[in-house]
C-alpha positions in Angstrom: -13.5 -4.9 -3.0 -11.9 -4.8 0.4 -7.5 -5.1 1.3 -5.8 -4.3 4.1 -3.2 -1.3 3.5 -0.3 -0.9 5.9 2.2 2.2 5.8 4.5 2.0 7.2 7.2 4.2 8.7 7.6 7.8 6.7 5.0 6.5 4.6 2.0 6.5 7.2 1.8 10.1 6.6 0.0 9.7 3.3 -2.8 7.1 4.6 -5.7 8.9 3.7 -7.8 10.4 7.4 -11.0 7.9 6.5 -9.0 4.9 6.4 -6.6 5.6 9.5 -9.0 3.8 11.7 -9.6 0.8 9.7 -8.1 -2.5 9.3 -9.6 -2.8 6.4 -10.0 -0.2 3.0 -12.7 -0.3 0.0 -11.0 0.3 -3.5 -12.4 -0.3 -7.0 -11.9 -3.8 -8.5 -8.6 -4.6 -10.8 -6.6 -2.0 -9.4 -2.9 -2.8 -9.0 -0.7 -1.2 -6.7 0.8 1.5 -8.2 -3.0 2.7 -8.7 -3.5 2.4 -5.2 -0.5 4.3 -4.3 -1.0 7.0 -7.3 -4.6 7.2 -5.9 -3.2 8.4 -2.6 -0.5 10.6 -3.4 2.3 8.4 -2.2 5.2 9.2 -4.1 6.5 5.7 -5.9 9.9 7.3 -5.3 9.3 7.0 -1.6 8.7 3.1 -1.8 11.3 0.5 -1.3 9.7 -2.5 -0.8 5.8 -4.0 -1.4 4.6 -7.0 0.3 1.2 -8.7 -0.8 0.1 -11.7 1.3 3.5 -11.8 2.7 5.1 -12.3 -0.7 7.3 -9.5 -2.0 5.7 -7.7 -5.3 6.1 -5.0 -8.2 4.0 -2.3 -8.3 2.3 -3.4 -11.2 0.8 -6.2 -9.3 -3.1 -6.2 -9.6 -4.6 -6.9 -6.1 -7.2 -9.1 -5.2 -10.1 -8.9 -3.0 -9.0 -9.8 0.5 -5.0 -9.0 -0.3 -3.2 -7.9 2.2 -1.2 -5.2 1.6 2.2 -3.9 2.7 3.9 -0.8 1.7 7.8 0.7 3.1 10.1 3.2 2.8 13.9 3.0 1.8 15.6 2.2 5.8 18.9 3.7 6.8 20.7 3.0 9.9 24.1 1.7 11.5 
């Protein structure tokens, strides 16, 4: 099934080199978020906030074919 996976910030370092050029990624049916993010080696301890579709989401959401996904890092700033 095919999302769309933003990093964003700190976090684009860990988009994996074959799906850098691509608005769109291929992962395996039923996996949730926290899969997705295991499966890349993003650290869950690095993530702050996860949008899917626009709607603001655990990580133990199960995505859908189509979703699009948003993933971001704790902000700091004054």
């Amino acid at each position: 099934m095919k999302i769309e996976l933003r990093l964003y910030a700190s976090l684009s370092r860990y988009m994996p080199e074959q799906w850098k050029n691509s608005s769109t990624v291929e992962i395996r049916g039923g996996m949730s978020v926290e899969e997705l993010l295991e499966s890349i080696k993003v650290p869950l301890d690095a993530v702050k906030m996860i949008f899917v579709n626009g709607i603001n989401v655990r990580e133990d959401r199960v995505l859908g074919d189509g979703d699009r996904v948003g993933v971001f890092p704790p902000v700091a700033g004054g």
